[in-house]
Backbone as JSON, one array per atom type, in Angstrom:
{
  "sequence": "XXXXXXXXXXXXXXXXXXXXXXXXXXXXXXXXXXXXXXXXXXXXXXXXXXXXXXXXXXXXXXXXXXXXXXXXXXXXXXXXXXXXXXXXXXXXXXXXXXXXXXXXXXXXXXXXXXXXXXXXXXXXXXXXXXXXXXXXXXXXXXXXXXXXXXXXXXXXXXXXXXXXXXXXXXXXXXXXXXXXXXXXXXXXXXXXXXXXXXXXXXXXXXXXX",
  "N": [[12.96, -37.91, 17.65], [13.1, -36.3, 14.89], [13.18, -32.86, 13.38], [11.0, -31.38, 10.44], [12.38, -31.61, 7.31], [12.41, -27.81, 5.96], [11.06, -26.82, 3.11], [12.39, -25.44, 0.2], [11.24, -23.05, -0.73], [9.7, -22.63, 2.0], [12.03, -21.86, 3.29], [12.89, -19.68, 2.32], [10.81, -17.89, 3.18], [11.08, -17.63, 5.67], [13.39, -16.52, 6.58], [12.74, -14.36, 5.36], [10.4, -13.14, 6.77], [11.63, -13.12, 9.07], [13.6, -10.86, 8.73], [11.59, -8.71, 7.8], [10.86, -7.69, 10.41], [12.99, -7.35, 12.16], [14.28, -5.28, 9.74], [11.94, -3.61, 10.27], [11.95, -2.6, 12.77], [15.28, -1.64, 13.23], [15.28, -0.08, 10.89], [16.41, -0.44, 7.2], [18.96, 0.48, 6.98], [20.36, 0.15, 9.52], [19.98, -2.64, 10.0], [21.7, -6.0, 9.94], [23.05, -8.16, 7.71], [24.47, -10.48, 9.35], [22.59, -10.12, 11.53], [20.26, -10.59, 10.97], [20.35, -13.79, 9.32], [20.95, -15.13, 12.16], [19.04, -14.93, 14.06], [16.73, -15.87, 12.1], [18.29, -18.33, 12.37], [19.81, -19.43, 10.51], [22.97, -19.76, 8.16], [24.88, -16.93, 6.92], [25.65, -16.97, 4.7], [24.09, -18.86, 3.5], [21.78, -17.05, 3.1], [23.1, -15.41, 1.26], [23.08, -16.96, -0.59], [20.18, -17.52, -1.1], [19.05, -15.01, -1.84], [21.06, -13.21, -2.63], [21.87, -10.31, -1.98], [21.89, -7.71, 0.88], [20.95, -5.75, 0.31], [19.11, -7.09, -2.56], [17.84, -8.83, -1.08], [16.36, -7.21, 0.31], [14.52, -5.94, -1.21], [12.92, -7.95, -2.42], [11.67, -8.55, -0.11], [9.88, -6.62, -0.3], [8.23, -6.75, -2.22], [6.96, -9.34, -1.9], [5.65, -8.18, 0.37], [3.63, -6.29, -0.35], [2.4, -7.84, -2.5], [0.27, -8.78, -2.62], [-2.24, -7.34, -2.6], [-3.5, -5.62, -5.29], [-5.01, -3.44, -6.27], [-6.12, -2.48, -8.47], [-7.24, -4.36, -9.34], [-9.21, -4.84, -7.99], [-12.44, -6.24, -7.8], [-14.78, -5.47, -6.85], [-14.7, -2.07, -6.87], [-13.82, -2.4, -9.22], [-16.75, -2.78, -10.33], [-18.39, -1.43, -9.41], [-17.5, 0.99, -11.0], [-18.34, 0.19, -13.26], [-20.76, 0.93, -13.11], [-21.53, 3.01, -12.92], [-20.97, 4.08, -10.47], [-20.46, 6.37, -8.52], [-19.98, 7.64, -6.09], [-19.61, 4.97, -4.62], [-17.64, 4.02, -5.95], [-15.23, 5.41, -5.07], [-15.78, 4.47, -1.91], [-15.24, 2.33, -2.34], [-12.46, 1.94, -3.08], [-11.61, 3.35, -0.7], [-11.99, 1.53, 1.35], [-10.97, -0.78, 0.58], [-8.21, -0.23, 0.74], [-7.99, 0.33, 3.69], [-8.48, -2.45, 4.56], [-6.99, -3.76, 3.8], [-4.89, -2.78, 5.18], [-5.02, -3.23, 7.61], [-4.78, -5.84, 7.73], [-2.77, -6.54, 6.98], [-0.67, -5.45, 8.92], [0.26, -5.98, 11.63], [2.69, -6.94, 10.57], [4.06, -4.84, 9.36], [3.57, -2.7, 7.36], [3.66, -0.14, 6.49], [6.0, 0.84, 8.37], [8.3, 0.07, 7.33], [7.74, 1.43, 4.58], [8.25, 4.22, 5.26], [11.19, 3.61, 6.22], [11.99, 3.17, 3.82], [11.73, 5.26, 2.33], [13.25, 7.69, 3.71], [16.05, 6.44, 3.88], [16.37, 3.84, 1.53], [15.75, 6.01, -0.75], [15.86, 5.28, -3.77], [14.94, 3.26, -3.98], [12.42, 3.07, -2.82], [11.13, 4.61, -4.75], [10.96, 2.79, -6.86], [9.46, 0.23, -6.21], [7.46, 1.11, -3.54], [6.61, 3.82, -4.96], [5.56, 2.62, -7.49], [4.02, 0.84, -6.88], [1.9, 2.25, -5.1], [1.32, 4.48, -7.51], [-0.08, 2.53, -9.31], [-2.17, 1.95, -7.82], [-3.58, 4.51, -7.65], [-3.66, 5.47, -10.8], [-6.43, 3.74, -11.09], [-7.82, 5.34, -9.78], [-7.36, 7.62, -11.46], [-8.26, 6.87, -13.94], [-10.89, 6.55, -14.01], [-11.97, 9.65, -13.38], [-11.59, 10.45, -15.2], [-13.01, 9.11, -17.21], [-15.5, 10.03, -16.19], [-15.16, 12.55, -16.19], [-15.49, 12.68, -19.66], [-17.44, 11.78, -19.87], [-19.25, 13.68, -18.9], [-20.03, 14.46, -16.34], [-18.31, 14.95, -14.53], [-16.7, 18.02, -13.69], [-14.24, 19.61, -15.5], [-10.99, 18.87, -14.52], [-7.49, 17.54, -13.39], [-7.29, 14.71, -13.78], [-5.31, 13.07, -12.65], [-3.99, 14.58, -11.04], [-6.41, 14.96, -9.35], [-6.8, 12.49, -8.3], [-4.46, 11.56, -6.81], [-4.3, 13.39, -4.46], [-6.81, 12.78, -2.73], [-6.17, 9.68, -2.93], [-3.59, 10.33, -0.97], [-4.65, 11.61, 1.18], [-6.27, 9.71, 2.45], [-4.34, 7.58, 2.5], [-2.75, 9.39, 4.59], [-5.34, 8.5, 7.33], [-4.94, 5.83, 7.24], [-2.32, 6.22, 8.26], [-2.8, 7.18, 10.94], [-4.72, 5.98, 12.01], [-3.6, 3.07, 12.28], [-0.93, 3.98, 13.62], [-1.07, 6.28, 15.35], [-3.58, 6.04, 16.03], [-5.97, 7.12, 16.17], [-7.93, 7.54, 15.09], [-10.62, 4.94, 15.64], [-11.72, 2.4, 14.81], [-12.97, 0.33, 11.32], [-15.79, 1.44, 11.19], [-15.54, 3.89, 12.06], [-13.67, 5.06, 10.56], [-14.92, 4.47, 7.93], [-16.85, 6.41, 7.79], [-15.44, 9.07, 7.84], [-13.93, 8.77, 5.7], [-15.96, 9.07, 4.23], [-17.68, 11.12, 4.56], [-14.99, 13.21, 2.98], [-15.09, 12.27, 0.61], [-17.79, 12.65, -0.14], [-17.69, 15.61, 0.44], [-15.54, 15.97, -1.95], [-17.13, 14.74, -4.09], [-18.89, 16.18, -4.56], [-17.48, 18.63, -5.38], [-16.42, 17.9, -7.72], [-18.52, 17.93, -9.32], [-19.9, 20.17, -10.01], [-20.27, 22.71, -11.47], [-18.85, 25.2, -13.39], [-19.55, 28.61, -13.02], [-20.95, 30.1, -15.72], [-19.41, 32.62, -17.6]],
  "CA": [[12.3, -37.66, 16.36], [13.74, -35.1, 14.21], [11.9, -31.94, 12.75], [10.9, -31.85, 9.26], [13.06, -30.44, 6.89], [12.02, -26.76, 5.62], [11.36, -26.55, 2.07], [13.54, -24.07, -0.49], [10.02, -21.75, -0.14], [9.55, -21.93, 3.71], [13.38, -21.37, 3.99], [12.77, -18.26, 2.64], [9.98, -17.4, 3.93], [11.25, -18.13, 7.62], [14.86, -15.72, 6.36], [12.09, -12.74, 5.07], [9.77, -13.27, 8.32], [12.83, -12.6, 10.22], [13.98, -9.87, 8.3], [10.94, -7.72, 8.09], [10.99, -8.22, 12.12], [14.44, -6.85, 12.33], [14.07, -4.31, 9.23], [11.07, -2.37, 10.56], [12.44, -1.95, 14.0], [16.26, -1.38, 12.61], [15.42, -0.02, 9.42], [17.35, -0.84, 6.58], [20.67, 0.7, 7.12], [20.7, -0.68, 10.8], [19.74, -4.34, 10.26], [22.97, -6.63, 9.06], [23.01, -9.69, 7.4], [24.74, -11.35, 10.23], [21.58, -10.5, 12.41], [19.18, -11.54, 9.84], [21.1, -14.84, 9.62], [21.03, -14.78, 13.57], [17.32, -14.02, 14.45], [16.46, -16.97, 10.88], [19.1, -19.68, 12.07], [20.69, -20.16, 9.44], [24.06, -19.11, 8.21], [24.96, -15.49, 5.91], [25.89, -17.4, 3.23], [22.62, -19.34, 2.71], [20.85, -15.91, 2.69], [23.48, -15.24, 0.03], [22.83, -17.78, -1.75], [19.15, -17.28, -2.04], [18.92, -13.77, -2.09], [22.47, -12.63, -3.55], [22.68, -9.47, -1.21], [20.97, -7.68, 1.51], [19.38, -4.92, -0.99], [17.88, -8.08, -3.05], [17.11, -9.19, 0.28], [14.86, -5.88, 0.82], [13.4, -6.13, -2.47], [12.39, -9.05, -2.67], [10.36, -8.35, 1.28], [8.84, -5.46, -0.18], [7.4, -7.39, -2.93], [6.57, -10.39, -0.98], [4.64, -7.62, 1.39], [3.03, -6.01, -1.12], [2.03, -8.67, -4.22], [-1.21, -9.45, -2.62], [-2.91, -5.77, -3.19], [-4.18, -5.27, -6.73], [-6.07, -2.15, -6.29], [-6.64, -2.27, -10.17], [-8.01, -5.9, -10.31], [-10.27, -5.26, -7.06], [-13.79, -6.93, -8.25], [-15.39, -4.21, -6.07], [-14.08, -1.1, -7.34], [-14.56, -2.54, -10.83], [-18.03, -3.56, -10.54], [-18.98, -0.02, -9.05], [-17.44, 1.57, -11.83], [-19.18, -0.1, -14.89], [-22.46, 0.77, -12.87], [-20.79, 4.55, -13.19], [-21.67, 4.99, -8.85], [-19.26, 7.49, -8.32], [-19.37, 7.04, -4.42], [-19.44, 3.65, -4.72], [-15.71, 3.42, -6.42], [-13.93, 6.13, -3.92], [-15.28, 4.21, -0.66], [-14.59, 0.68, -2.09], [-10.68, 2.2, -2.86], [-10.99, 3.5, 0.77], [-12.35, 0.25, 1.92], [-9.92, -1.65, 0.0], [-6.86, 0.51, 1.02], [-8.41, 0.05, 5.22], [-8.84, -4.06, 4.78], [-5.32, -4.47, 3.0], [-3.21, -2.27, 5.8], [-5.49, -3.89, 9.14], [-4.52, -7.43, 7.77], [-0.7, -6.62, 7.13], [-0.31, -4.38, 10.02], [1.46, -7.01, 11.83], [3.8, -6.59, 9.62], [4.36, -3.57, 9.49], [4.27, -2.33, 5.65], [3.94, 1.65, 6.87], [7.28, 1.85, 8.91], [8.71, -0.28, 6.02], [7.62, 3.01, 3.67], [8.85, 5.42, 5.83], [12.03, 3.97, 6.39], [12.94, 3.27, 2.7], [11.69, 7.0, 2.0], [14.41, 8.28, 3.89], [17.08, 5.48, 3.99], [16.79, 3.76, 0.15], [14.72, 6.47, -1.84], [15.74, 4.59, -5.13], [14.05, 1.49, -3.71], [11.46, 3.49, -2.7], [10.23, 5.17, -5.86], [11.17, 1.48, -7.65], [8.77, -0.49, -5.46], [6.07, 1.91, -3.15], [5.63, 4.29, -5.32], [5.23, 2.19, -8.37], [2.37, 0.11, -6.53], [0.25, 3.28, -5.32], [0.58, 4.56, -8.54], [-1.01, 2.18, -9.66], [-3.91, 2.27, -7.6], [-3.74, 5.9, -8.44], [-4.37, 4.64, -11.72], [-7.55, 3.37, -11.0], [-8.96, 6.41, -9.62], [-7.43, 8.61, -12.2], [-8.85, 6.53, -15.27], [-12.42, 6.92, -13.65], [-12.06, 10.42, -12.93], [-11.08, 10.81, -16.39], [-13.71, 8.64, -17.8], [-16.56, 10.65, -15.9], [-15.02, 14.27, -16.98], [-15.83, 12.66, -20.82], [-19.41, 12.06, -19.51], [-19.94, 15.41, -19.53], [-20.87, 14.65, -14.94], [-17.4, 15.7, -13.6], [-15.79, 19.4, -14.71], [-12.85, 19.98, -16.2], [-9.64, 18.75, -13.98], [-6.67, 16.9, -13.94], [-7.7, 13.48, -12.77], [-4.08, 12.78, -11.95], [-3.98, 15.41, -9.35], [-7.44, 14.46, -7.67], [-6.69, 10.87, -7.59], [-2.92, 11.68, -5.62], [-4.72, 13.99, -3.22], [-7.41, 11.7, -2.55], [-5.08, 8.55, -2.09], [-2.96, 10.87, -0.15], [-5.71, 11.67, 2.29], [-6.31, 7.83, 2.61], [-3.02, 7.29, 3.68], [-2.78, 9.95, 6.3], [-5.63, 8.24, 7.55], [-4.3, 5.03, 7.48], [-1.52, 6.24, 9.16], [-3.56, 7.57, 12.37], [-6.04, 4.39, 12.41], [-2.54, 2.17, 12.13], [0.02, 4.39, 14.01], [-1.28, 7.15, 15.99], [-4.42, 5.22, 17.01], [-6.93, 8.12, 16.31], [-9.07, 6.33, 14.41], [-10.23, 3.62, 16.71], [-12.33, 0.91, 13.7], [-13.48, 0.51, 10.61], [-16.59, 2.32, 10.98], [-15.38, 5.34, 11.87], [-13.05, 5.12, 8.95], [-15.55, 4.67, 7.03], [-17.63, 7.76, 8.2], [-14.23, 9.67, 7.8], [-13.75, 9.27, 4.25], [-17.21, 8.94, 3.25], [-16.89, 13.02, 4.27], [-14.16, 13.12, 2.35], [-15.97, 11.68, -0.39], [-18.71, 13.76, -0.71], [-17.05, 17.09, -0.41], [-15.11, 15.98, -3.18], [-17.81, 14.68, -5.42], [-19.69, 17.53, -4.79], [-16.21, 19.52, -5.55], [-16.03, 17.57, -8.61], [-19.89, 18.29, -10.3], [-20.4, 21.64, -9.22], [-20.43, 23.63, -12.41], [-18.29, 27.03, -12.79], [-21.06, 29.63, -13.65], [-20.98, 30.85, -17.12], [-18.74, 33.95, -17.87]],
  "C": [[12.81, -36.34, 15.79], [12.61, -34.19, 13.5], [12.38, -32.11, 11.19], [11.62, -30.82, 8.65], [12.37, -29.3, 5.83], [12.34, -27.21, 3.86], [12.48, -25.26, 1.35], [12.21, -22.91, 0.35], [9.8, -21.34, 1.24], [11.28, -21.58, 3.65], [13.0, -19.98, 3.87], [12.02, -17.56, 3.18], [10.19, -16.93, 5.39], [12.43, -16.53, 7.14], [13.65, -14.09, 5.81], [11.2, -12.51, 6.5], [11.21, -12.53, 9.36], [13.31, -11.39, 9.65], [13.55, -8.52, 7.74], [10.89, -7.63, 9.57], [11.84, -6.85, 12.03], [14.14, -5.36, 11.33], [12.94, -3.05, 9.67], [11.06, -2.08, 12.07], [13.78, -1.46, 14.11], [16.11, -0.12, 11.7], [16.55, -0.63, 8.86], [19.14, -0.87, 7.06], [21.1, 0.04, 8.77], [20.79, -2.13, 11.09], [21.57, -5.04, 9.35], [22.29, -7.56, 8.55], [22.88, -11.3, 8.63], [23.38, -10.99, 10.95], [20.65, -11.06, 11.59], [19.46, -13.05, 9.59], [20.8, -15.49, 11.3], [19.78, -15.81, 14.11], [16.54, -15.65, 13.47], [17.2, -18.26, 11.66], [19.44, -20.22, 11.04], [22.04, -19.14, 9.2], [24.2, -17.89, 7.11], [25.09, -15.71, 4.37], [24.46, -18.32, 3.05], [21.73, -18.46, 2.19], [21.24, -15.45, 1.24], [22.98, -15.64, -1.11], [21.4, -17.99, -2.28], [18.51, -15.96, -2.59], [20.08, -12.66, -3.21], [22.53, -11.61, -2.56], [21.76, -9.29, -0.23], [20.04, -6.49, 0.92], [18.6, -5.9, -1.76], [17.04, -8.72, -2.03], [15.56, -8.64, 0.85], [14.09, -5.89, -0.64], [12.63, -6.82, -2.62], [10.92, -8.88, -1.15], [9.76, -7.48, 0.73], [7.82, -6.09, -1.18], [6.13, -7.97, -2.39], [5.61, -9.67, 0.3], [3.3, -6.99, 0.44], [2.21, -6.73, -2.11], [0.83, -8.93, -3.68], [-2.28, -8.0, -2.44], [-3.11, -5.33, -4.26], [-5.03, -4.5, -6.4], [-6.47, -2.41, -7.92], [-7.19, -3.76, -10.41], [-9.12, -6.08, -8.99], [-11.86, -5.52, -8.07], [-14.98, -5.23, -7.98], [-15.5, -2.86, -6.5], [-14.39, -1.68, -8.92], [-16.31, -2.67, -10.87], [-18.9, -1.76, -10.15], [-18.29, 1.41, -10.76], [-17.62, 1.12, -13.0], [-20.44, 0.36, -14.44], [-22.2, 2.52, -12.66], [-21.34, 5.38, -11.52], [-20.54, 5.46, -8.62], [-19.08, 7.25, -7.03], [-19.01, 6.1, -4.03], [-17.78, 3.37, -4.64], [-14.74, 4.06, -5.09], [-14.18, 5.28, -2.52], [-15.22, 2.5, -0.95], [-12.78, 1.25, -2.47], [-10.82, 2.28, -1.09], [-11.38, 2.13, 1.81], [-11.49, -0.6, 1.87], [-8.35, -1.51, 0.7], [-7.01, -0.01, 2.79], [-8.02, -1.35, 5.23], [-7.56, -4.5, 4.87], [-4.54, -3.98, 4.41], [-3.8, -2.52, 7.11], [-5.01, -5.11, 8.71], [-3.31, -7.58, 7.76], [-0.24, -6.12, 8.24], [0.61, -4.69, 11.15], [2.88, -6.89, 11.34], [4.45, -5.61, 9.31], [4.82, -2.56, 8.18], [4.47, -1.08, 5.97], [5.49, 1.85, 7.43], [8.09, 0.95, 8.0], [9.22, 1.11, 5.08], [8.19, 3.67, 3.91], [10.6, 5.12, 6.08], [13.02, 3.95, 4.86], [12.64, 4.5, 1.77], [13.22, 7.32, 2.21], [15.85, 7.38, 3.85], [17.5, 4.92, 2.19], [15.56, 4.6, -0.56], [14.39, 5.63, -3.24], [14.73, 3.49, -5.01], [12.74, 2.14, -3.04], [10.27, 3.87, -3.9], [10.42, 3.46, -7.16], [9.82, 0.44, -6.83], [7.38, 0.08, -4.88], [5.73, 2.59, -4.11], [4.85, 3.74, -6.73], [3.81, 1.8, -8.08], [1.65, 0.87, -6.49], [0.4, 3.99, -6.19], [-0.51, 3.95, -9.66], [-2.38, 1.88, -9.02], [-4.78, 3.61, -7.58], [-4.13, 5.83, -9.65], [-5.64, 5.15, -11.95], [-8.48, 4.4, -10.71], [-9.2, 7.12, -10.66], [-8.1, 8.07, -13.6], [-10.18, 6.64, -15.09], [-12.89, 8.21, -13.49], [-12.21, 11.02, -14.79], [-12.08, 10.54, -17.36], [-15.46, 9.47, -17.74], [-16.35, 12.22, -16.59], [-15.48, 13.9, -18.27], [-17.42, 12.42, -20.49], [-20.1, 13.05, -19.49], [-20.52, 15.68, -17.53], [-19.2, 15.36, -14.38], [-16.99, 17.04, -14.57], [-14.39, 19.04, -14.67], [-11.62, 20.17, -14.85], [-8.65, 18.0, -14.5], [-6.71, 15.86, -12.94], [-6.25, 12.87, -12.4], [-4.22, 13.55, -10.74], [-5.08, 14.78, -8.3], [-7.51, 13.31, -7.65], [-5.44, 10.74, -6.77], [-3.53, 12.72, -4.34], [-5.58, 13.25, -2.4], [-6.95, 10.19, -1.61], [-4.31, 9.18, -1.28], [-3.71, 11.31, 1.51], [-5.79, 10.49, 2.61], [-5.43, 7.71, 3.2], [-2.68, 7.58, 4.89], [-3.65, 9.21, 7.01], [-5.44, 6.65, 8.44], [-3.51, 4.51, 8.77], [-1.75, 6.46, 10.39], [-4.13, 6.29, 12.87], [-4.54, 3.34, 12.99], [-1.65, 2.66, 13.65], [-0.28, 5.26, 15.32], [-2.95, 6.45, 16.63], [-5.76, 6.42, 16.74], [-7.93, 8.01, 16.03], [-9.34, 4.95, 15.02], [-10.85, 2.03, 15.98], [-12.97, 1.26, 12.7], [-14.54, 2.08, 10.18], [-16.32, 3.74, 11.18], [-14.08, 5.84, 11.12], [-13.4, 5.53, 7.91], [-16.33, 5.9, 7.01], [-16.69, 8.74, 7.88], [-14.19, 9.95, 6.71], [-15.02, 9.42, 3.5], [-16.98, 10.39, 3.14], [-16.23, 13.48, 3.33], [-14.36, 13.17, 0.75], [-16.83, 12.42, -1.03], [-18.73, 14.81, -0.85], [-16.06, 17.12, -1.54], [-15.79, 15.82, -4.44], [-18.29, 15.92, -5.63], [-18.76, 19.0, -5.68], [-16.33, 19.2, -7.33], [-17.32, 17.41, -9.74], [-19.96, 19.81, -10.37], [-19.64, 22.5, -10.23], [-19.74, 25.59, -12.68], [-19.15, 27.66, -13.57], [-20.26, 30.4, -15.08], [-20.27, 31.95, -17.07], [-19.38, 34.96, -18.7]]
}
């Protein structure tokens, strides 16, 4: 009995599966074609032919790792910020940001990041940082929206939504990588901290001159 033949979509699927594998224990500049080919079963030229190279190759995985994370269309995070709960929004981002990088983790989107930091920057700031800016975004249009409320003082909600998400990440990276963080909950206890010396940072009135 013969196996069934792979659609166009699982082909690729099976040729990116194999080639995040290979890429985040390689990195980029170490992985070939021919092993990607290899590792997939199939031949260099089919990859060709659906990818065109092995940089569209990596583009296309970073996508395909990424496209299911909408920080800006989370329900959660919206729904807390029409009801204007200020704590609410920062620990559904940090909730959001936790859920998304324990379910990929497998996968390995972090040493991904790190290696097309140092290896393809261009494809770095074209791809990562595009995405968490935009869930940078999300903080900074709320941050922005409360300073016109007249409840947060006078900053630059760009900055404290990149410090913020930047804290998150490190975090991330410990819970993920370094193991320091051993679940959720004490994640969540982590940034809630986090959280509240910032709100508090971010009401707290400079005394009259």
């Amino acid at each position: 009995m013969t196996s069934q033949r792979l659609t166009v979509e699982e082909r690729r699927k099976q040729i990116l599966c194999k080639a995040r594998e290979l890429c985040t224990k390689k990195g980029f500049a170490g992985t070939t074609l021919d092993e990607i080919a290899k590792a997939a079963g199939v031949s260099r030229a089919l990859i060709v032919q659906h990818f065109g190279s092995k940089e569209k190759l990596y583009e296309v995985l970073i996508d395909y790792l990424f496209s299911d994370h909408p920080m800006e269309r989370d329900p959660q995070i919206k729904g807390y910020a029409e009801r204007k709960d200020d704590r609410g929004v920062f620990m559904a981002y940090c909730e959001h940001a936790y859920d998304y990088m324990m379910a990929t983790h497998a996968q390995s989107p972090l040493r991904l990041v790190m290696f097309s930091m140092l290896e393809k920057p261009d494809l770095y700031k074209k791809h990562f940082r595009n995405r968490k800016l935009k869930g940078i975004k999300v903080l900074e249009e709320y941050i922005s929206n409360r300073i016109k409320d007249g409840v947060f003082r006078e900053v630059n909600p760009f900055y404290v939504a990149v410090a913020f998400s930047s804290m998150v990440t490190q975090l991330l990276v410990d819970a993920t990588t370094l193991r320091t963080i051993g679940n959720k909950k004490e994640f969540v206890q982590i940034t809630g901290t986090i959280v509240d010396l910032l709100l508090k940072g971010l009401r707290e009135r400079r005394d009259a001159s």
